[in-house]
VMD Tcl script that builds the backbone (N, CA, C; Angstrom):
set m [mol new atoms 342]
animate dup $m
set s [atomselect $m all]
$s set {name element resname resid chain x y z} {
  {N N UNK 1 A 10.698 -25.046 -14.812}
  {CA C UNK 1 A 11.320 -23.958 -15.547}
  {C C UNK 1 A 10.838 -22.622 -14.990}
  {N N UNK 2 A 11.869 -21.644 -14.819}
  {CA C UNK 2 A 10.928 -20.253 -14.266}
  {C C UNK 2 A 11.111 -19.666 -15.392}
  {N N UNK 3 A 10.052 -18.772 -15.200}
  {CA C UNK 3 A 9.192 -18.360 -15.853}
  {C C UNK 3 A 9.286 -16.479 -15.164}
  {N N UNK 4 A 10.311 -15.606 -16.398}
  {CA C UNK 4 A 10.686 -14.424 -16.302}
  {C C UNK 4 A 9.017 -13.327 -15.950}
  {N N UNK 5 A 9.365 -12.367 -14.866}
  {CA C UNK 5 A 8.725 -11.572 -15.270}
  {C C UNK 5 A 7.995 -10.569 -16.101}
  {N N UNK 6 A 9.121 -10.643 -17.411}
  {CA C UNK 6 A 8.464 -9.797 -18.704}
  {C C UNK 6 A 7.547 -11.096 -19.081}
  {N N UNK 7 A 7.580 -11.703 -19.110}
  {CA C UNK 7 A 6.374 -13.045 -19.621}
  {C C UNK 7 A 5.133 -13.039 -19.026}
  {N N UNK 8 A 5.343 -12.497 -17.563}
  {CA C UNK 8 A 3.344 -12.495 -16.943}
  {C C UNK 8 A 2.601 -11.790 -17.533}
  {N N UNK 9 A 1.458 -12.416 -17.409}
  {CA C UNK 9 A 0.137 -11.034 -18.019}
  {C C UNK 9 A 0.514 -9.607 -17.288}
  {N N UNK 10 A -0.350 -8.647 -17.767}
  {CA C UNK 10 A 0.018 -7.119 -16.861}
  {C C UNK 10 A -1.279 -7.720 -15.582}
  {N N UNK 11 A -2.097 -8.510 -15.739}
  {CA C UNK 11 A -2.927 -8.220 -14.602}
  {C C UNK 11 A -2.135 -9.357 -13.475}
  {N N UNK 12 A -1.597 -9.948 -13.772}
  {CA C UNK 12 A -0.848 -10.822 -12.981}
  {C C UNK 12 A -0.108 -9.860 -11.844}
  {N N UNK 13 A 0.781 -9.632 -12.769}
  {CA C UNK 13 A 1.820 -8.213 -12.182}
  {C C UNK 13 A 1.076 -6.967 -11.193}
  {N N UNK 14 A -0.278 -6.968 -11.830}
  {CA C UNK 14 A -0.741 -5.570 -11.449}
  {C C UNK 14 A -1.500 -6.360 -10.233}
  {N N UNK 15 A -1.897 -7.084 -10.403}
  {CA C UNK 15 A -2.739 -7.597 -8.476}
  {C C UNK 15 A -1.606 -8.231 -7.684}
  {N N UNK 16 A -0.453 -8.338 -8.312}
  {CA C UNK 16 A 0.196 -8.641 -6.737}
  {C C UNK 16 A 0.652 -7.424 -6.777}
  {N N UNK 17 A 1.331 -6.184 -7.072}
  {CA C UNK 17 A 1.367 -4.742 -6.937}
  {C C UNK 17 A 0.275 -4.645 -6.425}
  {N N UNK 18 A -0.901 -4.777 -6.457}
  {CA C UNK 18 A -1.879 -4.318 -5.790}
  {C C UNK 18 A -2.565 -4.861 -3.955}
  {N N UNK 19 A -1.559 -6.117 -4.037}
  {CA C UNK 19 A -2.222 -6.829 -2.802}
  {C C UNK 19 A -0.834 -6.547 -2.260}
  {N N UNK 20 A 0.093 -6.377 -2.617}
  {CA C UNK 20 A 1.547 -6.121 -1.643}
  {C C UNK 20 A 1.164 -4.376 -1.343}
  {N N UNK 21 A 0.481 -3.371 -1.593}
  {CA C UNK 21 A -0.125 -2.573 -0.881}
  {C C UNK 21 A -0.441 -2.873 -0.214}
  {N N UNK 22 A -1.517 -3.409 -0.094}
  {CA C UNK 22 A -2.423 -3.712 0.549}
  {C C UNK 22 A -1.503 -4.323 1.678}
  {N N UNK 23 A -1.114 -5.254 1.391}
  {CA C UNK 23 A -0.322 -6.025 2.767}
  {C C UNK 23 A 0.734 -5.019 3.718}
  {N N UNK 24 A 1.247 -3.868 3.033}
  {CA C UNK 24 A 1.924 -3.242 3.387}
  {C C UNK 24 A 0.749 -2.660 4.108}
  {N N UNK 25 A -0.360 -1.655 3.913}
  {CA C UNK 25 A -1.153 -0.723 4.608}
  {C C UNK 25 A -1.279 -1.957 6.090}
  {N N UNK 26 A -1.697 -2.642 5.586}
  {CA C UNK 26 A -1.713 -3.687 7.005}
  {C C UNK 26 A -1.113 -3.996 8.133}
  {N N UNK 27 A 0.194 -4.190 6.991}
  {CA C UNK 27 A 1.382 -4.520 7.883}
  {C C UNK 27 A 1.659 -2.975 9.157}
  {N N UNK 28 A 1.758 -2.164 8.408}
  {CA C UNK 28 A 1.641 -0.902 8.571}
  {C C UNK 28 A 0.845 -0.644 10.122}
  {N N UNK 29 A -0.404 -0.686 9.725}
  {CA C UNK 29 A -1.676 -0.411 11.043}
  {C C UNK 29 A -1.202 -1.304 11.769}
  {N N UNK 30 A -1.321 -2.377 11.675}
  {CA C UNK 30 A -0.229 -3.036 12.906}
  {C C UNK 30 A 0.476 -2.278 13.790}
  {N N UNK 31 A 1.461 -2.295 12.930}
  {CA C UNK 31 A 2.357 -1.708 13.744}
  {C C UNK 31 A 2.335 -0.178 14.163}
  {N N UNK 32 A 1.537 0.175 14.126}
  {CA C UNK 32 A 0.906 1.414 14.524}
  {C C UNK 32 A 0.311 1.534 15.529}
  {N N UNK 33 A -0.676 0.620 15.806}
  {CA C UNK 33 A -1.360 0.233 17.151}
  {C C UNK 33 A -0.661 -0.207 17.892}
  {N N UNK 34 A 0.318 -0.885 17.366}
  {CA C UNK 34 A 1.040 -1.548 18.989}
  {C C UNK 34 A 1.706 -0.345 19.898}
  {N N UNK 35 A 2.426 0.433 18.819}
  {CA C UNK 35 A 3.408 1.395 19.165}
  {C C UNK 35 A 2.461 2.350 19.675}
  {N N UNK 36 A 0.825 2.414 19.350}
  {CA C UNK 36 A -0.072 3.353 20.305}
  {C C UNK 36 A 0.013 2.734 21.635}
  {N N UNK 37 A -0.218 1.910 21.694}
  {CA C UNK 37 A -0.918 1.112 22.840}
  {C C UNK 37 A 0.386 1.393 23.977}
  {N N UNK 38 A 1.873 1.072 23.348}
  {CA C UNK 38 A 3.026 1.222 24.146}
  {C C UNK 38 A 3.176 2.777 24.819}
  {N N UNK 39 A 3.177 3.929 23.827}
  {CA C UNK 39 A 2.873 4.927 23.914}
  {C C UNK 39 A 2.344 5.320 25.168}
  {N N UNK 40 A 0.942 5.035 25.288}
  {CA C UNK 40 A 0.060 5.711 25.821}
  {C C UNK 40 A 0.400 4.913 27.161}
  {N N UNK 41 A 1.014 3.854 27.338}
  {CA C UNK 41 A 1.460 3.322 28.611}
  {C C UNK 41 A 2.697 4.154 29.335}
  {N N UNK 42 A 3.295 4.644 28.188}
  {CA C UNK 42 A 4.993 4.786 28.422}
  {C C UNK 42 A 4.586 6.832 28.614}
  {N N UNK 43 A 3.533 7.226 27.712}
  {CA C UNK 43 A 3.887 9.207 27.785}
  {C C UNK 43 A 2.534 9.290 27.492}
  {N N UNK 44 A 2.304 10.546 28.443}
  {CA C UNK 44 A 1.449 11.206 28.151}
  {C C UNK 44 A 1.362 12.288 26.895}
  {N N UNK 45 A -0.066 12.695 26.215}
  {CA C UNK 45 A -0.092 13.373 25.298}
  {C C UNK 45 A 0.841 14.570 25.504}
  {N N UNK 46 A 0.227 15.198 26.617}
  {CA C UNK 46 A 1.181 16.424 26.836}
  {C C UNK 46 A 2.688 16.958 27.097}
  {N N UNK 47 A 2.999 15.275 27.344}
  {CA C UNK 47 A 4.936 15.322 26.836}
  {C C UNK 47 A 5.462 15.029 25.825}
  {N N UNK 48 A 4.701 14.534 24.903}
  {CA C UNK 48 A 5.401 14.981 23.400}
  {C C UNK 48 A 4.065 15.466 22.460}
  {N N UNK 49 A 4.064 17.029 22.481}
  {CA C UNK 49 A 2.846 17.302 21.509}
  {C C UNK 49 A 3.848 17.375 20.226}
  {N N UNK 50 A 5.519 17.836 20.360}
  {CA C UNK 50 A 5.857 17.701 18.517}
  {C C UNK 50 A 6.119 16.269 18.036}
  {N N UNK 51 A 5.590 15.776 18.698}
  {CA C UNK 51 A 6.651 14.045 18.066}
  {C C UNK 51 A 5.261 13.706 17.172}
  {N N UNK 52 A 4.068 13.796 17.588}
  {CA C UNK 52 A 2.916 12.752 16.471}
  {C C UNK 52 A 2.722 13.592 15.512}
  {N N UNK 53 A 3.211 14.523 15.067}
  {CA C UNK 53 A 2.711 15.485 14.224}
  {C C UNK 53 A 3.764 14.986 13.408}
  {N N UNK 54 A 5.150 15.153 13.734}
  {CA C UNK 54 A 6.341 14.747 12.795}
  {C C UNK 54 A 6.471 13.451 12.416}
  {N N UNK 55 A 5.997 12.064 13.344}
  {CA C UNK 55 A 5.721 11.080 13.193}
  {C C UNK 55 A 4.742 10.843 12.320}
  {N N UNK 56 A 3.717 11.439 12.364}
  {CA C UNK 56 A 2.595 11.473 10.954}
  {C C UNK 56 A 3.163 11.860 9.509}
  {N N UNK 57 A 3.704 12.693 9.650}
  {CA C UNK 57 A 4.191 13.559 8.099}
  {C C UNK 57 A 5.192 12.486 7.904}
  {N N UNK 58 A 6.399 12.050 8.971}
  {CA C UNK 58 A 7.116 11.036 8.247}
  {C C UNK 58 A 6.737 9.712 7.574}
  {N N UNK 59 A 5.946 9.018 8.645}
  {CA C UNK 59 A 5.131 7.841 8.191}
  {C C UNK 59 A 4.747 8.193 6.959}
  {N N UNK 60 A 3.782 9.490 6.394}
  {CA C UNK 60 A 3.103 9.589 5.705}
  {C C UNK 60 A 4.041 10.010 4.019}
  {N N UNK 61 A 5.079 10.647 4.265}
  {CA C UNK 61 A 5.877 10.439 3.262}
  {C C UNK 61 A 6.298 9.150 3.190}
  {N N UNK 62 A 6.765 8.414 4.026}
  {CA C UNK 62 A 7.740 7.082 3.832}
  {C C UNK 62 A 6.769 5.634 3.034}
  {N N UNK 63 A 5.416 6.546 3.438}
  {CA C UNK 63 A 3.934 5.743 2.999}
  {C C UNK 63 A 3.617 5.754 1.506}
  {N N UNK 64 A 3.819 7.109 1.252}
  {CA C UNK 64 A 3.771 7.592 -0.194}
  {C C UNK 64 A 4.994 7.055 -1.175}
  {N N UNK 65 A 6.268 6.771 -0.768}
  {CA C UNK 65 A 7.095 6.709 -1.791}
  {C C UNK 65 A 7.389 4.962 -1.477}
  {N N UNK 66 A 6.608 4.691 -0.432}
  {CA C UNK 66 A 6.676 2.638 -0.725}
  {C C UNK 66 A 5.774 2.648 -1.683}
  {N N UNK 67 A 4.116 2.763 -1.237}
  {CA C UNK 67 A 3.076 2.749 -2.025}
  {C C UNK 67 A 3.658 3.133 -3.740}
  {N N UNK 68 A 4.100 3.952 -3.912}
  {CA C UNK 68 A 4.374 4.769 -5.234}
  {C C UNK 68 A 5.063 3.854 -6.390}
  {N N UNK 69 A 6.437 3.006 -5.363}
  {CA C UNK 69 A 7.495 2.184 -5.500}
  {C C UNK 69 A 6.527 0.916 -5.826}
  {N N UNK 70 A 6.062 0.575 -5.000}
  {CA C UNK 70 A 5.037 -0.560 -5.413}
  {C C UNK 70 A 4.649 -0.478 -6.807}
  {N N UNK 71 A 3.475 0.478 -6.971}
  {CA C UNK 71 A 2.667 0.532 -7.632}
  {C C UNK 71 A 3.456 0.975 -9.222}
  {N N UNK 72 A 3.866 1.938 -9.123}
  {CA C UNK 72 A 4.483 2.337 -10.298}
  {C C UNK 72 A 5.674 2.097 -10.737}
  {N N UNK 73 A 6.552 1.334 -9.705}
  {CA C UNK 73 A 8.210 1.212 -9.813}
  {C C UNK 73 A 8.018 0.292 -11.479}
  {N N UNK 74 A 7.682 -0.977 -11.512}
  {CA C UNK 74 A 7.882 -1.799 -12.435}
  {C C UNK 74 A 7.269 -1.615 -13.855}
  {N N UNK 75 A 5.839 -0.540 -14.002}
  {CA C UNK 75 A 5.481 -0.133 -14.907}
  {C C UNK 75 A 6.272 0.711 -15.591}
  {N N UNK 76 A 6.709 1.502 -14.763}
  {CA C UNK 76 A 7.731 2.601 -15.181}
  {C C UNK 76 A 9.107 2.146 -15.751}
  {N N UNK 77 A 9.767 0.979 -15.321}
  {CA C UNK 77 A 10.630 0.438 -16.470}
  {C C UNK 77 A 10.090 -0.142 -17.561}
  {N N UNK 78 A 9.004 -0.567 -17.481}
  {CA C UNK 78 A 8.272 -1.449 -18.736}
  {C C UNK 78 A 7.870 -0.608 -20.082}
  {N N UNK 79 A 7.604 0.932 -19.210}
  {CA C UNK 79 A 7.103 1.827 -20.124}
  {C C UNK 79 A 8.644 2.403 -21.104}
  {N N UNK 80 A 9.427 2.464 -20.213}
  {CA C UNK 80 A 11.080 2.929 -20.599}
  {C C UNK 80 A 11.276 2.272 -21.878}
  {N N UNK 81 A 10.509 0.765 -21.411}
  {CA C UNK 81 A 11.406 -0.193 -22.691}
  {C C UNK 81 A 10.751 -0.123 -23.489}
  {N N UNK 82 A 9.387 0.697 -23.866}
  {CA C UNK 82 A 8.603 1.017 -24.979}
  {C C UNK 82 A 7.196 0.475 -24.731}
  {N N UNK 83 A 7.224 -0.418 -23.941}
  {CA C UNK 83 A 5.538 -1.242 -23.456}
  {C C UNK 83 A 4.706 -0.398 -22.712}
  {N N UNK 84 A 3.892 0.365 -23.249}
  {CA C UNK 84 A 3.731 1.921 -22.970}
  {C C UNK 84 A 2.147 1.101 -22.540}
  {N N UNK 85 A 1.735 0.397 -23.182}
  {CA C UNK 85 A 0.145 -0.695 -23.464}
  {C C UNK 85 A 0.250 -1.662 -22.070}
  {N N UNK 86 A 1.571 -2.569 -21.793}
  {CA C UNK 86 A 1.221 -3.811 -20.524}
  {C C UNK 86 A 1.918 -2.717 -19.539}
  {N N UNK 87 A 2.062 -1.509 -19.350}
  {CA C UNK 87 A 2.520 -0.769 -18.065}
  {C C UNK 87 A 1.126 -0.082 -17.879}
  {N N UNK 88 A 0.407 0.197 -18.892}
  {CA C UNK 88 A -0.478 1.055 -18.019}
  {C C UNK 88 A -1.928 0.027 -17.658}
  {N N UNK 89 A -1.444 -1.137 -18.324}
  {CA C UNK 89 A -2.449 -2.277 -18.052}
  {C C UNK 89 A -1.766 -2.932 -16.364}
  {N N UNK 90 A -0.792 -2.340 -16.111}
  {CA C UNK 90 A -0.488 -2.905 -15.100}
  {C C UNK 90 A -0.584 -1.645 -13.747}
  {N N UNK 91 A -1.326 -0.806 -13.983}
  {CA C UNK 91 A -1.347 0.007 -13.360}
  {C C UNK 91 A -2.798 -0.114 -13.492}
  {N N UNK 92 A -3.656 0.006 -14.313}
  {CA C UNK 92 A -4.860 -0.300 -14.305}
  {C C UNK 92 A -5.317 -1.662 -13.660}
  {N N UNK 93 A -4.790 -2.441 -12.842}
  {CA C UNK 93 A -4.840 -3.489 -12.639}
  {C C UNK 93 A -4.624 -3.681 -10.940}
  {N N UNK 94 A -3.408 -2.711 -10.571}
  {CA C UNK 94 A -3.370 -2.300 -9.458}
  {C C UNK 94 A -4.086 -1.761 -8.990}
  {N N UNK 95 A -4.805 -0.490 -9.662}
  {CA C UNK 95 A -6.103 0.091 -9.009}
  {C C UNK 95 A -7.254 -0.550 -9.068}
  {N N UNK 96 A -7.411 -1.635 -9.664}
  {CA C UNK 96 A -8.732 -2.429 -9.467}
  {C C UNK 96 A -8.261 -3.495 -8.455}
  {N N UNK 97 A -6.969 -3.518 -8.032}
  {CA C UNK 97 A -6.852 -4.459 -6.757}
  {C C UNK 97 A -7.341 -3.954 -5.737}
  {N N UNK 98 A -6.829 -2.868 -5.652}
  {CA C UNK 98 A -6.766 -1.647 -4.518}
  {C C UNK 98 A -8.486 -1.590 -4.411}
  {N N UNK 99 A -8.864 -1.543 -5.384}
  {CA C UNK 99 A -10.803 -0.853 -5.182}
  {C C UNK 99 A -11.061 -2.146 -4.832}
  {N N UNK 100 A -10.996 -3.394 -4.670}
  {CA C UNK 100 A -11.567 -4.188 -4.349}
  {C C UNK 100 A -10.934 -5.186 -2.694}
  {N N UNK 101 A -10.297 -4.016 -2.889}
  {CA C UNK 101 A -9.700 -3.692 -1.092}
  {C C UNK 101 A -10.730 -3.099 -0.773}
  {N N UNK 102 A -10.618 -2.175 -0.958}
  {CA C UNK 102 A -11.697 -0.913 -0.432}
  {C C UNK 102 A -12.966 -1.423 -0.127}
  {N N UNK 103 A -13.360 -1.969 -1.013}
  {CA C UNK 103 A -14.733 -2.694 -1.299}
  {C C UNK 103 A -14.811 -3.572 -0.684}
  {N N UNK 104 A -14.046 -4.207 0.067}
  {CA C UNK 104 A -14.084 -5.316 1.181}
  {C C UNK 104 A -14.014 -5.058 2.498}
  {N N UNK 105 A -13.027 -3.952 2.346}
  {CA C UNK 105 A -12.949 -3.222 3.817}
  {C C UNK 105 A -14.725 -2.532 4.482}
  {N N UNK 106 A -14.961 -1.639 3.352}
  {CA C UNK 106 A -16.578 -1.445 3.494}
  {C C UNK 106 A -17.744 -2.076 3.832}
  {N N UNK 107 A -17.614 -3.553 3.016}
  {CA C UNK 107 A -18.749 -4.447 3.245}
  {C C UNK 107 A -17.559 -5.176 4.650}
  {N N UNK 108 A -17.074 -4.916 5.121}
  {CA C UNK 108 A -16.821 -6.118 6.424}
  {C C UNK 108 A -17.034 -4.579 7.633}
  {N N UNK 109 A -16.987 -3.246 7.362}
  {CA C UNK 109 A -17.302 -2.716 8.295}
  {C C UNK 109 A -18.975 -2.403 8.464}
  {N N UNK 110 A -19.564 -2.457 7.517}
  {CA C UNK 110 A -20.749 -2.481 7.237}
  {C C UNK 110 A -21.875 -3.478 7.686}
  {N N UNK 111 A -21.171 -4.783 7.356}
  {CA C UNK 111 A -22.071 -5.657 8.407}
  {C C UNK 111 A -21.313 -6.242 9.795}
  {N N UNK 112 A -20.230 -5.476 10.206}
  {CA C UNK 112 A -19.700 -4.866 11.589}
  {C C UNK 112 A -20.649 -4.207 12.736}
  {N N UNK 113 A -21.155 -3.169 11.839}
  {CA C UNK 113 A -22.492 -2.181 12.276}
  {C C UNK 113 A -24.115 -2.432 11.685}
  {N N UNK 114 A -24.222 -3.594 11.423}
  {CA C UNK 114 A -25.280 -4.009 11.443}
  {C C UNK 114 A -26.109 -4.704 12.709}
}
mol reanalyze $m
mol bondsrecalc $m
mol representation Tube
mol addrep $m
């Protein structure tokens, strides 16, 4: 039987919102490096100084309103429908995914440089 999304816990909801960030930032750097690596084979810095600047700000908006979409898209109807309590539990839930990203990323660069 499936089993509707208004039925999960908010922390259910809120750590995969929180690890589909995450997978996205990933997915993301990926593909970031490759397209460096191609880059720096294919042009020199000094033939496109406007392209990484505009390439940054775009990435970096297009970064902000996935992330945003992620994180807040589904709370924000939940809250619409009056569940004002499992939206912000589901947002509180995302940011403790997210910090325990962080917190992993740290301790694996940390004993990196040990």
């Amino acid at each position: 039987m499936k089993r509707k999304i208004e039925q999960s816990p908010a922390w259910q909801i809120g750590v995969l919102q929180g690890s589909s960030v995450v997978l996205y930032i990933l997915l993301l750097i990926m593909l970031l490096n490759a397209l460096s690596s191609v880059s720096d084979r294919v042009y020199s810095a000094a033939e496109t100084p406007i392209f990484a600047p505009v390439l940054f700000l775009l990435v970096f908006v297009f970064s902000a309103l996935t992330c945003g979409s992620l994180v807040l898209g589904y709370p924000l109807v939940t809250a619409l429908k009056g569940d004002i309590k499992q939206a912000v539990m589901m947002v509180v839930w995302s940011g403790v995914t997210l910090l325990g990203a962080v917190l992993l990323a740290v301790i694996a660069l940390t004993l990196k440089f040990l």
